[in-house]
N, C-alpha and C positions, 0 to 999 in steps of 0.2 A: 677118614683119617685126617684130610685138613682141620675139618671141624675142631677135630680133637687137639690137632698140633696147635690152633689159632687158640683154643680157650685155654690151654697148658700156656702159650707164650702170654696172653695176656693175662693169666694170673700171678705169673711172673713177675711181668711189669707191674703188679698192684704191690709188691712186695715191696720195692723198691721208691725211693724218694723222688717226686715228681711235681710236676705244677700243683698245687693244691690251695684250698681254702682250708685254716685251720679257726676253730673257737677256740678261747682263750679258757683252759682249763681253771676256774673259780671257785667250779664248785669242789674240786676235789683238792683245794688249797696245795695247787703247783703253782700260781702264779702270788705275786706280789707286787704292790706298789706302793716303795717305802720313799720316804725323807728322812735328813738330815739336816741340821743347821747349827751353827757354832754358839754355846751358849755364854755370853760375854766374852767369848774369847778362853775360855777355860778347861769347854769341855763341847761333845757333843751332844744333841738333843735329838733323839730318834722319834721316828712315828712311822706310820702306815693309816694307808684306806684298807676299810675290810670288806667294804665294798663295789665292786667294778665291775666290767664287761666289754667283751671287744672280739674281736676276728683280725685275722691278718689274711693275706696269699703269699704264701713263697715259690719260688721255683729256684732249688737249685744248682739248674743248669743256667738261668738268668735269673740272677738274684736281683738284678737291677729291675725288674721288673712288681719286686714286691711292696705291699702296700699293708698299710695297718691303721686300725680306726678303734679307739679304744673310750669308754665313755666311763665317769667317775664319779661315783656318790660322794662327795665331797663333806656330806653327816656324818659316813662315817668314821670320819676321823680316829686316831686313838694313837695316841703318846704314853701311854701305860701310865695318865693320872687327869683324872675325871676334872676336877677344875682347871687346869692347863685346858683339857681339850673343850674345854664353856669358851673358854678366853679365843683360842684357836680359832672356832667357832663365827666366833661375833664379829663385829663390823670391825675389830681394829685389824682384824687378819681377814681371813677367808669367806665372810658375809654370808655364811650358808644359805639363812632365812631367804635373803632375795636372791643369790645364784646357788641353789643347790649341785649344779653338775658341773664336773669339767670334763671337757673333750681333748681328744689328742687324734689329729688327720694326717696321716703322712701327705707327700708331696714327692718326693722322692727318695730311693735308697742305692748308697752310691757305694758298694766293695771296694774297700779298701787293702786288705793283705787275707793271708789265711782267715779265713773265717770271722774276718772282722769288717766292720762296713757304718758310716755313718747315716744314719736315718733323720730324714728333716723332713718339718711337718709343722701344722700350727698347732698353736696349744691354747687354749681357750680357759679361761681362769677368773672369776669375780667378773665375767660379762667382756674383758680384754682379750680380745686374739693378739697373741704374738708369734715369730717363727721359731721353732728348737729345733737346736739337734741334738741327737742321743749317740752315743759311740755306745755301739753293737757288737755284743760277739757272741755266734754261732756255736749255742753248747754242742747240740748233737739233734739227732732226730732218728727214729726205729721204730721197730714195731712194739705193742705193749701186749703184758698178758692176758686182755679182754679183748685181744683179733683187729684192736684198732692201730693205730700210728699218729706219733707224737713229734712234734717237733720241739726245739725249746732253745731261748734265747734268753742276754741277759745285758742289759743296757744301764749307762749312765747320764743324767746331762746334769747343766749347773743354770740356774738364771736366777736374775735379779729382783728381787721382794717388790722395788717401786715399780717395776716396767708391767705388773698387774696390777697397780695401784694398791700397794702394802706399803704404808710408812710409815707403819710403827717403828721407835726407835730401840732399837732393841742394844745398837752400840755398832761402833766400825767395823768389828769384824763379826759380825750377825745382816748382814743384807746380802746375802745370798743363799740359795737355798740349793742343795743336792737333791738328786731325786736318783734312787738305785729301782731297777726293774728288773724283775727276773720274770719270766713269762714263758709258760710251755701250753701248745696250742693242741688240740685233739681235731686230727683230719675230718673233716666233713664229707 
């Protein structure tokens, strides 16, 4: 009857959100990693990578505890028009050819209110590490209906085009870039 009551409670506990290592669900297009940037001052200019990969750990009972490592094919670009993204591409922007990848390592993640927390980390870009943060908020997390458990988040940060060596002139109010993430991870 222990036996029994131990593996009842602890399936219990598997039900529920806990420390865990999650992948960053890519393949099943839950995750995204979009840009933005002001197009002369006029309008917006949207893009995304369609291709990435990464893990995080969360725990949240100490969220401060969690960590996220996310790595970024940087080819494949796409702004929904094929010559922009040659241009995107090239040395005056993103130098694919010689840094094909960027990375993102956290450093630490610091709770801030309900379910909101900033996350700082380096971010590695055209061979330049610099520090970011991302203001984070905690969509939700549960079980799915293929017996696993998801979690999922969704984050913003903003940095500067020359602080990774981008000095294409694009105009004063085009040197900085948005970067929106939404990201749901599948427990390991």
């Amino acid at each position: 009857m222990k036996k029994l009551t131990a593996l009842l409670f602890a399936a219990l506990l598997g039900t529920t959100a806990q420390a865990a290592e999650y992948k960053i669900d890519t393949k099943g297009a839950h995750a995204f990693v979009q840009f933005r940037i002001k197009h002369l001052g006029y309008s917006w200019l949207y893009g995304r990578f369609d291709d990435f990969n990464g893990s995080f750990f969360y725990d949240d009972k100490a969220p401060e505890k969690s960590t996220v490592n996310v790595n970024i094919d940087v080819t494949s670009l796409n702004s929904n028009h094929a010559e922009r993204d040659k241009h995107l591409r090239g040395s005056d922007f993103l130098h694919t050819e010689k840094f094909p990848t960027a990375t993102f390592k956290s450093t630490s993640f610091e709770p801030t209110e309900d379910g909101k927390a900033l996350l700082k980390g380096e971010l590695t870009l055209r061979g330049v590490t610099k520090p970011l943060t991302i203001d984070v908020t905690n969509i939700g997390g549960g079980k799915d209906p293929w017996g696993g458990y998801r979690q999922g988040f969704s984050g913003t940060a903003e940095f500067d085009l020359k602080d990774f060596g981008i000095d294409y002139n694009l105009g004063p109010a085009s040197q900085k870039v948005e970067m929106i993430l939404d990201i749901e991870g599948i427990r390991i």
